[in-house]
N, C-alpha and C positions, 0 to 999 in steps of 0.2 A: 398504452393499449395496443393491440398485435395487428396485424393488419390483416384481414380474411378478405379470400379472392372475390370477386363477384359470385363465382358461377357457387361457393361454398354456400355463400351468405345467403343467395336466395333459395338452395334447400334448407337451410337452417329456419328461416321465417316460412318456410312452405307447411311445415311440423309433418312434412310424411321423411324421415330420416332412417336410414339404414346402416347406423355409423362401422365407421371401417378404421383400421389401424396398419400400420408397420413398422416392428423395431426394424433397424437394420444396423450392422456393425461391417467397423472397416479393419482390417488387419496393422499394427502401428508400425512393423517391420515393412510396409509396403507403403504405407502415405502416414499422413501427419495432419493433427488437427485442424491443424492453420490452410492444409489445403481443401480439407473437408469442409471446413466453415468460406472458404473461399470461390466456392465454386457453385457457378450458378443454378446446378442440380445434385441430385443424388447418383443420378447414374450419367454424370456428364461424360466426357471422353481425355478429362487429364484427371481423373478419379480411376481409381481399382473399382471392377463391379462388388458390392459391398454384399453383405451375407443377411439374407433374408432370415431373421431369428422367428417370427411369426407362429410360424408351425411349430416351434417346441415349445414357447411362451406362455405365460399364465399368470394369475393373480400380478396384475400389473399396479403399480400406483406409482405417483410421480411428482413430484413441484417443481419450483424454478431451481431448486438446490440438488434434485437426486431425482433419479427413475432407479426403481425398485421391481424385479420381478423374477418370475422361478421359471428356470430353464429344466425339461423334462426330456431324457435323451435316453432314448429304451438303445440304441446301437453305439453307444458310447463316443457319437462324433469328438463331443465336447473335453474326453478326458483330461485333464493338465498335462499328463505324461504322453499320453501313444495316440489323444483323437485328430483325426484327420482335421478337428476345426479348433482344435485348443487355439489358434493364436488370436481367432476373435472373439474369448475372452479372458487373455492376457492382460497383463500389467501396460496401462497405458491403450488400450486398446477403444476404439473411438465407437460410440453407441448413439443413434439417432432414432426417435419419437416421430412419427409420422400418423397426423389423423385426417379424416375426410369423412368419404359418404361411397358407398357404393355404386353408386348411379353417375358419382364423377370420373374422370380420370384423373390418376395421381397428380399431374400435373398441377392441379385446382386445389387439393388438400396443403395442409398447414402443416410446418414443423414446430412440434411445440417443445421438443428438447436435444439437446447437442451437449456432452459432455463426455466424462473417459472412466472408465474405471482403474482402482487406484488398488495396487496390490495384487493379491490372491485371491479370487473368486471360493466362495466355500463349497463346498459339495459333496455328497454322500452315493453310497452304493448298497441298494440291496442284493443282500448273500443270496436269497431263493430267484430272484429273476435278474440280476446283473444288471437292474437300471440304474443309471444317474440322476441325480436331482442336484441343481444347482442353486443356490440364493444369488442373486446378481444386483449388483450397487453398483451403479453411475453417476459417477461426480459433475455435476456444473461447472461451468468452467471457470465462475466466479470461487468455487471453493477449494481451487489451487494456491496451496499454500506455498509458494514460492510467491504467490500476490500478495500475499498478507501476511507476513510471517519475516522475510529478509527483509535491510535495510540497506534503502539504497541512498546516496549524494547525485542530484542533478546535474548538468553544468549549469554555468551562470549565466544569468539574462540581464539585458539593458534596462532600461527605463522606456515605457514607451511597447514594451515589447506586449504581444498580445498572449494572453493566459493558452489558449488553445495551442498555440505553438507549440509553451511548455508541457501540453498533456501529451499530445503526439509527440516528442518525445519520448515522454516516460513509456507509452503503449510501446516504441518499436522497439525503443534500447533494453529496457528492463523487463516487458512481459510478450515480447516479441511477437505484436501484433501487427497484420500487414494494414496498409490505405484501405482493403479491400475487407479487413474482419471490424473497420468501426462504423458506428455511424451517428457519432457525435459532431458538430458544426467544426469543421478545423479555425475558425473564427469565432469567438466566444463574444467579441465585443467590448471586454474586458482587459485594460493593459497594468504591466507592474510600474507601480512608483516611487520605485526607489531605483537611484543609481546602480548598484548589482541587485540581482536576487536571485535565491536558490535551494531547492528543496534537499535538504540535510537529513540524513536519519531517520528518514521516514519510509513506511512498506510503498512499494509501488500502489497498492489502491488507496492508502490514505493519501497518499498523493496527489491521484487524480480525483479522488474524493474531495481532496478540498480546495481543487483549483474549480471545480463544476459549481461547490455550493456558495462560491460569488455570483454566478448565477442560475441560483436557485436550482439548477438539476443534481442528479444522483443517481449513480451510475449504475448499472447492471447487465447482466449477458442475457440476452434474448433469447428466445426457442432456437435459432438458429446458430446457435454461438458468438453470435457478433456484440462487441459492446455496445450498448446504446444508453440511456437516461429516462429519467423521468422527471417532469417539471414539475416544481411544486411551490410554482410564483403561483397568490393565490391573485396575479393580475391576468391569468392564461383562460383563455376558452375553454369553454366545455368539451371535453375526450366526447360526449358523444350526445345526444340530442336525439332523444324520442318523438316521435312522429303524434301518438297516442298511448293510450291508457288500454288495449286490446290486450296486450302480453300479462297487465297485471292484473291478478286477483284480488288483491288488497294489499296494506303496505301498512308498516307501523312506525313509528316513530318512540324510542326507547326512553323512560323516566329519568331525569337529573336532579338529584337532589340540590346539587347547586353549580352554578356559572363558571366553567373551566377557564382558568387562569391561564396564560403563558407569562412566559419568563425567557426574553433575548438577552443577551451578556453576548455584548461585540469587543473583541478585544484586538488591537491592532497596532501598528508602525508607523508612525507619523513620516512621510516624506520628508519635511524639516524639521532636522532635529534642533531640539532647543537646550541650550544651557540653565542647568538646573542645581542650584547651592543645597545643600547637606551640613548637617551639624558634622565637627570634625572625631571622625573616628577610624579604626582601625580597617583597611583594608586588605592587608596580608601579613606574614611572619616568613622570616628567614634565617636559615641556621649556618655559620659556613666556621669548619674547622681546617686550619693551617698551621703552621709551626716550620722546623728545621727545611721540612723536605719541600717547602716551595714558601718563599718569600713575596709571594704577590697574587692575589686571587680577584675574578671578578665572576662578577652574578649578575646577571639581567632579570628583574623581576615585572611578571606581568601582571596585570590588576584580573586575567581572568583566562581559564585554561584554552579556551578558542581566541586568543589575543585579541578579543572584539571590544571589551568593557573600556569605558573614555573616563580618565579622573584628572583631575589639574588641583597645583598648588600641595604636589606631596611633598612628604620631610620622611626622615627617619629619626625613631627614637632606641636608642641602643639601650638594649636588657642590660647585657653581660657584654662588656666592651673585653679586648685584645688585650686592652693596657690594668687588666682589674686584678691582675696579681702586684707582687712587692716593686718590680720597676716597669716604667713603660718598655713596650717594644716594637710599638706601628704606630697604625691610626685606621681607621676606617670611616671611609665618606659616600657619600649616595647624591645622583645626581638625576634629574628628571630627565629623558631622552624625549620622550613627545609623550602625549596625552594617553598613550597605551602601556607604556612601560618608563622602568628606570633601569638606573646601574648601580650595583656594589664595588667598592674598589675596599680592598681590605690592604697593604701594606706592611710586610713584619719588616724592620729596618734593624734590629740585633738578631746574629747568628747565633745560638742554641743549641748545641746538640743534641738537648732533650728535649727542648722545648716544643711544648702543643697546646694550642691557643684556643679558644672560641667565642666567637662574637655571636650573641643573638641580634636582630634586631624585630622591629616592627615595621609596616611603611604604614602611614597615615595622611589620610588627603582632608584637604579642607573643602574642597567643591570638586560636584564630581560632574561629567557630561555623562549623560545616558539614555539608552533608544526608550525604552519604554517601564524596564523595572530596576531594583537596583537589589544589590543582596552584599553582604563580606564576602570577599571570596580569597581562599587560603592561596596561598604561594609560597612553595616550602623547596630547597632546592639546598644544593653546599657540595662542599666537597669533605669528604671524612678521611679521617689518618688510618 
């Protein structure tokens, strides 16, 4: 819920309202969003004075995602090419929603949006009077797709360590928020438990998306461009508590033809992992070809392509052994190195000059250790003539 000023709220409840508005845009060649949304006004004094759109402005509409509205410019300030104010609305160019009352001063009104527009502005000219008309789209600053779209690796945290930590990080390193554009709790109350931990392969807002929804918020950019949350413990107080029944005319309550279900599916890491037996079956393949031109090869095989997957008690079962023509010429042996990998040691002991050899094998475990699910997973590797 947004916060409105006092002096807003009680002409809002007075019902004699004379509502008032102001887009205003800031030039991106001269400031940047981050200081836009940092600064404790619109026309503060480490701000550019920002460009009153107001007066050419029209058919406005807007949500938490876009403000949408048509700019009408009879002297062509706005042109892309030659107007004196193309640059605020430029690529990147920072646009803010301003509403109130007339009776207030600006100071008391509400920002209900802060975002940027993304691209080329479209815009058209009529041949008989050389006006401009422009359609104008401003992105949210949630729908920067450098948020949601790359993938980023965290660094790693301890055990013990608190969730909010890791989200301010991800804000400053990855979507280069200041202490001054959040306004989420830097203490979440929540810590990790597990000996490392670390957000892998994921967009920066699923990220903080899902450090918040341990507890219960969800995150979002505010009118003002700042990130903030929404709680949606159904243990939280009421957002807002009516006085009385004056504002309402009647109220209805909508038909159900039957009782909505939920469905929670928690899935998760146990802090202590536990050893867990497996019927014995194959875990990986390996191919390795040698012959004249190198007498001795090894192969490290891992049970999983992020060398994390835990297995005990492997063996190898050779396909097509080295020695499977008319006389022997090596031997090949495998040996367990610890619970995340092994070794090939393949051996040619007769010199050949033609000679090319190939050992397939298998690796197969009898019990396997594993964090939470288990799957085959291939391991394919060699050296070819």
């Amino acid at each position: 819920m947004r916060y409105i000023p006092a002096a807003l709220q009680e002409v809002l409840e007075s019902r004699r309202r004379r509502p008032a508005y102001k887009i205003y845009a800031w030039d991106p060649t001269e400031t940047t969003i981050s200081q836009v949304v940092s600064a404790p006004g619109n026309h503060h004094s480490s701000l550019p004075e920002p460009l009153d759109l107001t007066p050419y402005a029209s058919e406005i509409t807007w949500s938490d995602k876009q403000l949408g509205f048509t700019i009408v410019d009879p002297k062509n300030l706005f042109h892309p090419d030659t107007g004196e104010y193309r640059n605020y609305l430029r690529d990147a160019a920072i646009i803010r929603l301003v509403e109130g009352d007339e009776v207030l001063p600006e100071a008391d009104w509400l920002v209900t949006f802060t975002g940027q527009i993304h691209g080329q502005v479209g815009w058209k000219k009529t041949r008989r009077t050389g006006e401009i008309a422009s359609k104008v789209t401003a992105f949210g600053r949630a729908e920067t797709q450098a948020f949601k779209r790359r993938k980023i690796t965290s660094k790693e945290y301890t055990v013990g360590t608190d969730l909010g930590i890791a989200l301010f990080d991800i804000c400053e390193t990855f979507m280069g928020l200041t202490k001054a554009e959040i306004r989420i709790p830097f203490t979440l109350g929540r810590q990790f438990k597990h000996k490392v931990n670390q957000l892998a392969q994921v967009s920066p807002w699923d990220g903080i998306s899902s450090l918040l929804e341990v507890v219960c918020y969800v995150p979002f950019f505010d009118g003002e461009g700042k990130l903030s949350y929404v709680n949606k413990s159904l243990q939280r107080p009421p957002a807002k508590v009516l006085a009385d029944y004056v504002s309402f005319v009647e109220y209805e309550v909508p038909e159900r033809s039957q009782d909505a279900v939920n469905k929670v599916k928690v899935t998760f890491l146990d802090a202590q992992l536990e050893r867990v037996d497996s019927p014995y079956q194959q875990l990986g393949t390996a191919q390795v070809t040698t012959g004249f031109f190198s007498m001795h090869e090894t192969l490290e095989c891992w049970w999983s392509e992020d060398h994390k997957q835990r297995a005990s008690g492997t063996s190898m079962k050779v396909i097509k052994s080295v020695n499977s023509g008319i006389l022997p010429v090596g031997s090949e042996e495998y040996a367990e190195v610890d619970e995340f990998h092994g070794v090939i040691e393949v051996e040619i002991s007769v010199w050949v000059p033609i000679l090319a050899t190939v050992m397939i094998a298998e690796y197969l475990a009898a019990a396997f250790i594993f964090d939470y699910t288990f799957g085959a997973t291939s391991v394919g590797g060699g050296v070819g003539a």
